[in-house]
DOZAMAR-406235 format. One record per residue (C-alpha): residue number from 1; x, y, z. Coordinates in Angstrom, 3 decimals. Example, Ala and Ser with C-alpha at 12.3 -4.5 7.8 and 13.67 -1.06 7.14 Angstrom:
2
<r resi="1" east="12.300" north="-4.500" up="7.800"/>
<r resi="2" east="13.670" north="-1.060" up="7.140"/>
This chain:
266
<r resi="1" east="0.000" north="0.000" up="0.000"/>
<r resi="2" east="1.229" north="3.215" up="-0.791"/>
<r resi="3" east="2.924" north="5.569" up="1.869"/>
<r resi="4" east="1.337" north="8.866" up="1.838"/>
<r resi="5" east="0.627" north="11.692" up="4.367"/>
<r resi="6" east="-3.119" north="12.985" up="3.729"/>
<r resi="7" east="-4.410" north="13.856" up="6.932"/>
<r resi="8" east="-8.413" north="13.080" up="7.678"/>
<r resi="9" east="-10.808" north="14.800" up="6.054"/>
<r resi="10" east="-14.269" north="15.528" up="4.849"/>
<r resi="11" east="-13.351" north="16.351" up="1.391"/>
<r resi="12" east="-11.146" north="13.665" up="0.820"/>
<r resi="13" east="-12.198" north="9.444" up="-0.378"/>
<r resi="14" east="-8.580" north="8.441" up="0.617"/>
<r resi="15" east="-6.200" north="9.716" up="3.804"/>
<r resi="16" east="-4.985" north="8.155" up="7.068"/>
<r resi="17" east="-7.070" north="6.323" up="8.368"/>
<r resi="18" east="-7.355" north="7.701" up="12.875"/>
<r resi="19" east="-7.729" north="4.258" up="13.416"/>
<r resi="20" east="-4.740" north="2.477" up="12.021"/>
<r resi="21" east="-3.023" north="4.865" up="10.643"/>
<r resi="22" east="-3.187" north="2.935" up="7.096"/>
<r resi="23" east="-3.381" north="5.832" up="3.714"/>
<r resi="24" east="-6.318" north="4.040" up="2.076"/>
<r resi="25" east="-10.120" north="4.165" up="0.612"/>
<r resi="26" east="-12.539" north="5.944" up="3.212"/>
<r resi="27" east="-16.162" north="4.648" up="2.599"/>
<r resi="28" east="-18.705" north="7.843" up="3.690"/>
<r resi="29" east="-22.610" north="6.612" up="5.111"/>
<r resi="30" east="-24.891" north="9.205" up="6.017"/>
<r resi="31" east="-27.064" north="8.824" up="8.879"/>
<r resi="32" east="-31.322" north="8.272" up="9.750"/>
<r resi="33" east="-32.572" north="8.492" up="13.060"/>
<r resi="34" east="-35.472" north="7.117" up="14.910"/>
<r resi="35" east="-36.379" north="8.197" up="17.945"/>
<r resi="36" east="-36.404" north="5.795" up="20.788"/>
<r resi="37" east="-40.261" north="4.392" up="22.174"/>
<r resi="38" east="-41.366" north="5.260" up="25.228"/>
<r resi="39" east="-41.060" north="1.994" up="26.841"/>
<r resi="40" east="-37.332" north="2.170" up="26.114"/>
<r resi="41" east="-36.603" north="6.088" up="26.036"/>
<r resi="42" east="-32.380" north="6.016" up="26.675"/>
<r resi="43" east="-29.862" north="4.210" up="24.636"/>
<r resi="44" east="-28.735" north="0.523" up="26.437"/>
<r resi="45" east="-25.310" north="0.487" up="26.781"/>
<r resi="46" east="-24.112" north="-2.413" up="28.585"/>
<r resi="47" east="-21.654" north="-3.060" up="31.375"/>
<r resi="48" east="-19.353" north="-6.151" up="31.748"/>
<r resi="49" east="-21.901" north="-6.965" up="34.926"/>
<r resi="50" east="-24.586" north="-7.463" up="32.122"/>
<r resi="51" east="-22.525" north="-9.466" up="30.024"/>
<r resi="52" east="-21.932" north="-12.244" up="32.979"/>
<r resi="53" east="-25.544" north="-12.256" up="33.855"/>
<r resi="54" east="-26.099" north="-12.834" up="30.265"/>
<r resi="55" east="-23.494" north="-15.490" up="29.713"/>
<r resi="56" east="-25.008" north="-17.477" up="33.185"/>
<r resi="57" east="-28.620" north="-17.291" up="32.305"/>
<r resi="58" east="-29.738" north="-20.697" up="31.707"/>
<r resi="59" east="-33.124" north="-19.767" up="30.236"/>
<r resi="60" east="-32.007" north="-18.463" up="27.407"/>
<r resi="61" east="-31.314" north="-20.430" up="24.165"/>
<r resi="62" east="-28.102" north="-21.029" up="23.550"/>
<r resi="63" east="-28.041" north="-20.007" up="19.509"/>
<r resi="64" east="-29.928" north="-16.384" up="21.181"/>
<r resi="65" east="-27.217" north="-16.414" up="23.845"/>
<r resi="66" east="-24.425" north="-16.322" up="21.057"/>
<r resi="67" east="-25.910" north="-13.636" up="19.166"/>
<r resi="68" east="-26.477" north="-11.437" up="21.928"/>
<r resi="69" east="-22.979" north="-12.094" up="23.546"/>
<r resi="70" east="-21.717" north="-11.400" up="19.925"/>
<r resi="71" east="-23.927" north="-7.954" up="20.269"/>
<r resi="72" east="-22.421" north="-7.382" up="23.501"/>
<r resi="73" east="-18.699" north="-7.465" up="22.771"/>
<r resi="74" east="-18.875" north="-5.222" up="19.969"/>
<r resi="75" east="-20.799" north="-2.905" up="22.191"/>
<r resi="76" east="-18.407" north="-3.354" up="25.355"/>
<r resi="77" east="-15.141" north="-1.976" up="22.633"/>
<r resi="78" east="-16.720" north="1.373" up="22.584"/>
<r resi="79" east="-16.427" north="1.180" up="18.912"/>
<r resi="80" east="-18.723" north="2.427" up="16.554"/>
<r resi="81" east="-20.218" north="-0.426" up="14.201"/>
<r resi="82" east="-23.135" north="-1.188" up="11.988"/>
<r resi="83" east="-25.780" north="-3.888" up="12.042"/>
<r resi="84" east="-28.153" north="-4.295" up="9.188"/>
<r resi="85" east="-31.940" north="-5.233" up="9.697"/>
<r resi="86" east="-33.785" north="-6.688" up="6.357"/>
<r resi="87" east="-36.949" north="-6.652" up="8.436"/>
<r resi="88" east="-36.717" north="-3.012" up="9.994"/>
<r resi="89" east="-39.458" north="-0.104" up="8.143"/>
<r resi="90" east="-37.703" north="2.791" up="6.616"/>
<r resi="91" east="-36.357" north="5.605" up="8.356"/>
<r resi="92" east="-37.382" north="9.136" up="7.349"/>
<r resi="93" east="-35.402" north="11.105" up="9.591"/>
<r resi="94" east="-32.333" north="12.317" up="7.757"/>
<r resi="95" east="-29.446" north="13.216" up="9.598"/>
<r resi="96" east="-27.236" north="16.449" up="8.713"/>
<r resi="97" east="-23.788" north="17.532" up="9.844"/>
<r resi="98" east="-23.610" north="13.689" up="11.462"/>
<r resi="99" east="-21.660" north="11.090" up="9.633"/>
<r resi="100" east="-19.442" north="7.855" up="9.150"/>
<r resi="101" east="-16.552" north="7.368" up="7.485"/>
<r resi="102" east="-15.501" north="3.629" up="7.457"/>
<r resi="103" east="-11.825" north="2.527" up="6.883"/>
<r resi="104" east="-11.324" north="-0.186" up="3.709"/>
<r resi="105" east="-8.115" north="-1.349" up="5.717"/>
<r resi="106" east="-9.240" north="-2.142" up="9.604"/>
<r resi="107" east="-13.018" north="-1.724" up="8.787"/>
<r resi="108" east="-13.373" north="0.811" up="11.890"/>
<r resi="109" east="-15.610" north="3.592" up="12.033"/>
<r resi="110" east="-14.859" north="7.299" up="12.505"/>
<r resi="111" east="-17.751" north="9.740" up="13.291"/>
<r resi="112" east="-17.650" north="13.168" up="12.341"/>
<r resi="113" east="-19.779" north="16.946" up="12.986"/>
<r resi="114" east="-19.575" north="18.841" up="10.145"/>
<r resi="115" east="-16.321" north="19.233" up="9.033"/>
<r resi="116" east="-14.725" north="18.361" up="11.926"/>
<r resi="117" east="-13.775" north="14.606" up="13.057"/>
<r resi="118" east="-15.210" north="14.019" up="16.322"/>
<r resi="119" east="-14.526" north="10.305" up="17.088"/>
<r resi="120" east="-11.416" north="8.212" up="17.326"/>
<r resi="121" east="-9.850" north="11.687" up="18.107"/>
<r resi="122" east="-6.937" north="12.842" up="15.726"/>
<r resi="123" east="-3.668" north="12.799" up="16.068"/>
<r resi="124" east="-0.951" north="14.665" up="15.030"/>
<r resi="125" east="0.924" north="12.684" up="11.871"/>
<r resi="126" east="3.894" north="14.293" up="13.108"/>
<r resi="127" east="6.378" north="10.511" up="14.660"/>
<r resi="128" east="8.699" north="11.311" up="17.412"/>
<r resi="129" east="12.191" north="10.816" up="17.144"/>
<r resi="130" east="12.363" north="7.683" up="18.556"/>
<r resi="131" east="16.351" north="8.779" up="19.799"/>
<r resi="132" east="14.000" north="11.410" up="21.850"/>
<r resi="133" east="14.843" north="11.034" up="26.287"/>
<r resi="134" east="11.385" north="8.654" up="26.928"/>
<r resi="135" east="10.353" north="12.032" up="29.073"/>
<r resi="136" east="10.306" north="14.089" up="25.898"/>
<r resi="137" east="8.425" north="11.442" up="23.907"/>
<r resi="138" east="5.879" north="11.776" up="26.614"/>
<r resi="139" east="5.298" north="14.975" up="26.102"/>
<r resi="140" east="5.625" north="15.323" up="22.438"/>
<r resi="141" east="2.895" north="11.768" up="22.014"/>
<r resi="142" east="0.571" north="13.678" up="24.868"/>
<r resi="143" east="0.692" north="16.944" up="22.207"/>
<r resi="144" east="-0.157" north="14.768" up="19.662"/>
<r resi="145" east="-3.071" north="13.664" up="20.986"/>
<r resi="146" east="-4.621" north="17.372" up="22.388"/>
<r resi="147" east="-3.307" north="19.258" up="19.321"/>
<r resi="148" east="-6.968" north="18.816" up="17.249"/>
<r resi="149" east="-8.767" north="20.000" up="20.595"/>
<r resi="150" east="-5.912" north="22.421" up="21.908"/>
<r resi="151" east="-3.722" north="23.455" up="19.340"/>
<r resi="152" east="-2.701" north="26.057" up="21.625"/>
<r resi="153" east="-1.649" north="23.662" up="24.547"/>
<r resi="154" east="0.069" north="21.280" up="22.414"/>
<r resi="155" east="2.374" north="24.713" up="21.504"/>
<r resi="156" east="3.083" north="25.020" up="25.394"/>
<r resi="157" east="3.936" north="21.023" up="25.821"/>
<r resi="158" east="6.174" north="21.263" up="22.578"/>
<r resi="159" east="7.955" north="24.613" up="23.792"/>
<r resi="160" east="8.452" north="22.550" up="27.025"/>
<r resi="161" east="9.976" north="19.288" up="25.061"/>
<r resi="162" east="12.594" north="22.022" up="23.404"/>
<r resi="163" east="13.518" north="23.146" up="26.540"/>
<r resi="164" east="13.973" north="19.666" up="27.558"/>
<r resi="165" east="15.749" north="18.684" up="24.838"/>
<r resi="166" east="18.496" north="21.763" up="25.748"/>
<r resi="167" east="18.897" north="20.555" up="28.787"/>
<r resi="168" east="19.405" north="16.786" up="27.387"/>
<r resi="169" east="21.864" north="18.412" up="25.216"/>
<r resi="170" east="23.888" north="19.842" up="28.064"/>
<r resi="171" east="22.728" north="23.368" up="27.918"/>
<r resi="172" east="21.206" north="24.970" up="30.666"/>
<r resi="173" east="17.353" north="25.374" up="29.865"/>
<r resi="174" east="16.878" north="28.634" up="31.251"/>
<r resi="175" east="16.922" north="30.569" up="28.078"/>
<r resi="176" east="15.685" north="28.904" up="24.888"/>
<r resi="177" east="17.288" north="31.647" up="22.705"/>
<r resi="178" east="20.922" north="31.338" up="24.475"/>
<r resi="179" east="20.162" north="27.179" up="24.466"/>
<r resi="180" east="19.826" north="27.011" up="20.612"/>
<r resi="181" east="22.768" north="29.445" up="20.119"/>
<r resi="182" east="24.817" north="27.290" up="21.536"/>
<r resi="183" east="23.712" north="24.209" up="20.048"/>
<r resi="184" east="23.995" north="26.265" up="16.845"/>
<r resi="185" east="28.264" north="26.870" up="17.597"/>
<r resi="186" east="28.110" north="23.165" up="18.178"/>
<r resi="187" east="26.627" north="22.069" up="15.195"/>
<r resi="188" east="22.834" north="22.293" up="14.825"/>
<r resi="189" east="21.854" north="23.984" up="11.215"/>
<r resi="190" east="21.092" north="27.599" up="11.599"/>
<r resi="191" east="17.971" north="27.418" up="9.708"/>
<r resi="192" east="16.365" north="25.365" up="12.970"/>
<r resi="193" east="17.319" north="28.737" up="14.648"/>
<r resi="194" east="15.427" north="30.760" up="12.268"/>
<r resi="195" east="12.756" north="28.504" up="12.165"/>
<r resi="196" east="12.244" north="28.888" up="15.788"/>
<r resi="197" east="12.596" north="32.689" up="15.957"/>
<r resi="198" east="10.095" north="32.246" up="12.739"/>
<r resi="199" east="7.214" north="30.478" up="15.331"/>
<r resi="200" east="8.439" north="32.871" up="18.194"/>
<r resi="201" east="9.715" north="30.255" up="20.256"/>
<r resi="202" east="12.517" north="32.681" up="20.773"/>
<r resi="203" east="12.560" north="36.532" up="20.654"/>
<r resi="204" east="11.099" north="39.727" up="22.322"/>
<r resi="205" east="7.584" north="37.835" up="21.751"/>
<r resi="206" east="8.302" north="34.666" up="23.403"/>
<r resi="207" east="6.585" north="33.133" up="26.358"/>
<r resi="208" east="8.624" north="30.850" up="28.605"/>
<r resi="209" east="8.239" north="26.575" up="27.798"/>
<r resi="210" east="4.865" north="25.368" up="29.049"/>
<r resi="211" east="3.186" north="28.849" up="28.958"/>
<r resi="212" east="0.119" north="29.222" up="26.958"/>
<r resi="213" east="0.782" north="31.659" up="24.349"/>
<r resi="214" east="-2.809" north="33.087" up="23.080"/>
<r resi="215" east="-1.708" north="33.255" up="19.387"/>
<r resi="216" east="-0.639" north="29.690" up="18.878"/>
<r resi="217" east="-2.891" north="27.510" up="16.337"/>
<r resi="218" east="-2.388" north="24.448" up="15.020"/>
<r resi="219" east="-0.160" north="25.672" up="12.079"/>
<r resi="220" east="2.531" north="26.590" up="15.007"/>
<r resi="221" east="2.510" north="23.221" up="16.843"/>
<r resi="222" east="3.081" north="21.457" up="13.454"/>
<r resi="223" east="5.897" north="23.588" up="13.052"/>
<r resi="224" east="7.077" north="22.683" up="16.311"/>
<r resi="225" east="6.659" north="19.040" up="16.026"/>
<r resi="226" east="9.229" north="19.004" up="12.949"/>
<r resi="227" east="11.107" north="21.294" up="14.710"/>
<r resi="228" east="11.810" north="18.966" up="17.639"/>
<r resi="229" east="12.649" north="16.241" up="15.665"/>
<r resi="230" east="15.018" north="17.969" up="13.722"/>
<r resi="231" east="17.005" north="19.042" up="16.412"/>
<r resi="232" east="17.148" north="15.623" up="17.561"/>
<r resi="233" east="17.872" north="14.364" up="13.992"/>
<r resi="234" east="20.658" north="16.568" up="13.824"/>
<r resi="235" east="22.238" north="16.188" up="17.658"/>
<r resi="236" east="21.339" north="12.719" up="18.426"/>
<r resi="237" east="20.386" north="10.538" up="16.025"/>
<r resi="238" east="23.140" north="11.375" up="13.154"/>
<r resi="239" east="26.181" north="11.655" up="15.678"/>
<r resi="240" east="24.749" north="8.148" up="16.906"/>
<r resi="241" east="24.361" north="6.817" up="13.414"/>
<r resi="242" east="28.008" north="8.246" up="12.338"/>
<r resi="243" east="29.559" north="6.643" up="15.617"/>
<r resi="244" east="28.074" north="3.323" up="14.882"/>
<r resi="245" east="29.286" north="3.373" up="11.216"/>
<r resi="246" east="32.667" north="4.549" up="12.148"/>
<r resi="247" east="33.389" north="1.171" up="14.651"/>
<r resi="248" east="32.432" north="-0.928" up="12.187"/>
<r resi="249" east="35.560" north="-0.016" up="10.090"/>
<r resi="250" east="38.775" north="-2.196" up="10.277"/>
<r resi="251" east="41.075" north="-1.650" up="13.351"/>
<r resi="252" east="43.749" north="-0.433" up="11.470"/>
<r resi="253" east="41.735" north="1.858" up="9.240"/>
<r resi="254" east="40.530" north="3.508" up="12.664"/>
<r resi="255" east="44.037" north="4.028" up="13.918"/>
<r resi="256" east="45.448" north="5.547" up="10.688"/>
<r resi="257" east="42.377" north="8.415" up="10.935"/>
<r resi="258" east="43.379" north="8.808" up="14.472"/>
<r resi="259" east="46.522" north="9.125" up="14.169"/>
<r resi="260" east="46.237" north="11.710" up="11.065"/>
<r resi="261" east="44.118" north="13.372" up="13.033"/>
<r resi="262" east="46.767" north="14.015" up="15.773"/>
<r resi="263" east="48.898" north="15.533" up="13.325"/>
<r resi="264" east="46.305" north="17.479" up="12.047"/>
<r resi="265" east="46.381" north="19.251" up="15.490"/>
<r resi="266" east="50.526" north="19.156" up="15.811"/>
């Protein structure tokens, strides 16, 4: 299946699916309502308690027992899910601004308000670094999941991960602007810099990591996302991936760049 990044939406057939993640065909079902009879006015939802008293009941028939069980467990995931009645009259009560989209990969359902998608709720596409300090990778996985509700709070828990990701870096973490400075004289591209002074992480309009700042949107926590990851591309992961490269070569091979490299400095 093709790799591709199209994030969910209601204009689109084909993007990631919230579920499982898979870039594939979306299905789209709008919705009819009937109201509920007065005999039964709320919705059943059942609880595991129901469940065992359905399993144990010996007066039901055991072919009735498996379908409802069946009914039960699909209920009991939380899940949204479909299940067709031949024998049911029509509905005439059209839904608007209320509908499915069903994934051709996992099957699952996703449930959205108007434009907006409501139900699993969507993350980021943006992967950490997975050479990220596991604290950081907290952080950056909990923005992920609060950045379609709070794009503004996902900014603060990102600006927080940066100054995190100084300090991992051996700088201090008390100014972000001084922090990436230095990590600039040590080696990190100078376009991360500007990138950062572009989102005002840094600068006469910054706020300090973890503050709210009122003009974040989503379009700045994206930034930030690849921001973070870059400077742990560039600091981390490469130096890592160079290091491990570099003891795989021959003994002697290793000793003759050392030792050329001593002169270099003589």
């Amino acid at each position: 299946m093709a790799k591709k990044s199209v994030p969910p939406s209601i204009k689109e057939t084909a993007f990631a699916c919230p579920h499982c993640g898979a870039y594939t065909t979306q299905y789209w079902y709008k919705l009819y309502a009937d109201q509920n009879p007065d005999k039964n006015p709320k919705p059943f939802v059942p609880s595991e308690a129901d469940r065992e008293r359905l399993a144990n009941d010996r007066e039901i028939p055991d072919k009735v027992k498996e379908i409802m069980l069946e009914r039960f467990e699909k209920m009991l995931t939380g899940l949204v899910w479909l299940e067709y009645h031949d024998d049911w009259t029509s509905c005439h009560n059209e839904m608007h601004n209320l509908y499915l989209s069903a994934c051709y990969n996992c099957k699952k359902f996703s449930v959205w308000v108007h434009d907006r998608l409501l139900f699993p709720r969507d993350k980021a596409s943006a992967q950490p670094n997975p050479d990220l300090p596991d604290e950081i990778v907290r952080d950056f996985e909990e923005a992920r999941e609060i950045v379609d509700a709070s794009p503004r709070g996902a900014a603060a828990l990102l600006r927080l991960c940066i100054q995190k990701l100084c300090i991992h870096l051996g700088e201090k973490g008390k100014d972000i602007n001084g922090d990436i400075a230095s990590l600039v004289s040590k080696g990190l591209n100078p376009l991360v810099q500007k990138s950062l002074d572009i989102v005002r992480v840094i600068g006469n309009e910054a706020v300090h990591p973890g503050v709210i700042d009122l003009n974040d949107n989503r379009d700045t926590a994206n930034e930030l996302f690849g921001l973070i990851n870059s400077i742990a591309d560039q600091m981390i992961t490469h130096p890592k991936n160079v290091k491990i490269l570099y003891e795989k070569l021959p003994e002697n091979k290793r000793k003759a760049i050392e030792d050329r490299n001593k002169k270099a400095k003589e």
